[in-house]
Residue, then its C-alpha position, 0 to 999 in steps of 0.5 A: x772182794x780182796x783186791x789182792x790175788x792168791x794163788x794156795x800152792x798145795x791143798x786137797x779141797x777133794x777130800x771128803x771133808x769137803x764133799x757136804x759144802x765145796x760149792x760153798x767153799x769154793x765160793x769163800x775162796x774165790x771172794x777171798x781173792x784166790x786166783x788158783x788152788x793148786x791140788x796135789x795127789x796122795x795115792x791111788x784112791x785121791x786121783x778120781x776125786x781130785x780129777x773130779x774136783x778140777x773138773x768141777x772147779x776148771x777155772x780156778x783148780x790146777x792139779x799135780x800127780x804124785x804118791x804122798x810117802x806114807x803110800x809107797x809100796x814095797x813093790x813100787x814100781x807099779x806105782x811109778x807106772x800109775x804116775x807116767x801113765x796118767x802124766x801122758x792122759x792129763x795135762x798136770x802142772x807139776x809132781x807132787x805129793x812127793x817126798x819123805x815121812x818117817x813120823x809114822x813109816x810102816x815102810x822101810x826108810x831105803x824104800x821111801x827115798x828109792x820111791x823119791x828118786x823115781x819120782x824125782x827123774x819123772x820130773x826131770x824128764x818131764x820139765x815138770x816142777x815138783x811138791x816135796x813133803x819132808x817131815x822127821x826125815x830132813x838130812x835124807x830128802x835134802x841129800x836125795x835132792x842133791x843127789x839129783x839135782x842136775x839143774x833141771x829140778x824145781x819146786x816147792x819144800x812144801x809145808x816147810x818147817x825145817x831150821x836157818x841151815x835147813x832152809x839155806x840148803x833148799x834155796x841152794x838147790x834151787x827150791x822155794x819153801x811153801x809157808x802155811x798155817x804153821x807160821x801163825x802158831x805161837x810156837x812155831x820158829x819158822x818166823x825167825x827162820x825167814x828172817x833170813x830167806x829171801x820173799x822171792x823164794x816163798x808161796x803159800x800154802x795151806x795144805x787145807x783140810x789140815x793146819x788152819x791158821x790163827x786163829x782157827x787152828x785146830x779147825x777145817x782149813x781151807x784156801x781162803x784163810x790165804x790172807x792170814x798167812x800173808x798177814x803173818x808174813x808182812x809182819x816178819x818181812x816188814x812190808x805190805x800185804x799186798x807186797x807179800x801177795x804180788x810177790x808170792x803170787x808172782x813166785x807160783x806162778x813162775x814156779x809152775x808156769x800159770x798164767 
């Protein structure tokens, strides 16, 4: 087992890309030395599975409640009801998946940010950090999340792949960035991009089954390719691995208030 400790700040083992071989997998990521997967919710018809898995898996499962954007309803307000009621039925650590998409929005964009809003004051009102999902719609979330911030939001730009002015504007409103498997592509700019962001202010993630690291892209991902993002990690910040892991570690934790 690796002597280092993990923690994936946002995944969906619960999808049924996992359902023939989880037991396994879980097995995998707990011998690749992760002490906890955060999972995140997406909609009505996740929360049973998600709920089911972390049942399942106590020990090292944690869960967040939340709508992932491309489900907003026009009528959204029974959706917000979905997540105070179930905040009051379980003990979830966090509100996520949230945030804005408009990669592929059937949804009118007014109606996304409205939805974030909601959202946004749950978790304010509840001390509860938040996940954030930004694709295609970046200078609207960040100002949603301006427009919000009264010093009692937290959390995580999940999956983050914005630019240097971007990622400044998410350390000034008090997030962290989640870095995924996306750091580890040939392509990708992200890389020169944290260059200028502090470690303190990273997790990892792997939003698992999707955006596996080098050199499995394109394949399931899961929790325990952990250490590959690390390992791209250490190279840009010019340190250890095991430096990158306590610290990321130590930023999850703290972040969403684990022990």
């Amino acid at each position: 087992m690796s002597k280092s400790r993990y923690i994936d700040t946002h995944c969906h083992l619960f999808e049924r890309e996992f359902e023939s071989d989880i037991d396994d997998v879980v097995k995998k990521i707990e011998s690749a030395g992760v002490e906890y997967v955060l999972v995140a919710n997406t909609g009505y018809d996740s929360l049973i599975p998600l709920l089911n898995f972390e049942k399942k898996y106590p020990h090292i499962c944690r869960s967040l409640i939340g709508i992932h954007p491309d489900n907003v309803d026009k009528d959204y307000k029974s959706q917000i009801k979905f997540i105070e009621d179930n905040l009051v039925n379980h003990n979830f650590i966090g509100i996520g998946e949230i945030g804005l998409d408009y990669y592929e929005a059937t949804q009118d964009h007014e109606i996304q940010q409205k939805f974030l809003i909601e959202e946004l004051l749950i978790a304010r009102e509840s001390h509860l950090p938040v996940s954030v999902h930004i694709r295609d719609a970046f200078d609207d979330a960040l100002a949603v999340l301006e427009k919000c911030q009264n010093g009692n939001l937290s959390g995580v730009i999940h999956c983050f792949s914005g630019n240097a002015e971007q990622a400044r504007r998410c350390l000034d409103l008090g997030f962290s960035l989640g870095v995924g498997g996306i750091v580890t592509f040939k392509k990708s700019t992200l890389p020169e991009v944290l260059k200028s962001v502090p470690l303190e202010k990273i997790v990892i993630e792997t939003d698992s089954p999707c955006l596996a690291p080098v050199p499995f892209r394109g394949k399931r991902n899961d929790s325990s390719f952990l250490p590959l993002i690390v390992d791209k990690l250490a190279e840009i910040y010019e340190c250890s691995h095991e430096e990158v892991a306590d610290v990321t570690t130590w930023n999850a934790k703290n972040i969403f208030k684990l022990k």
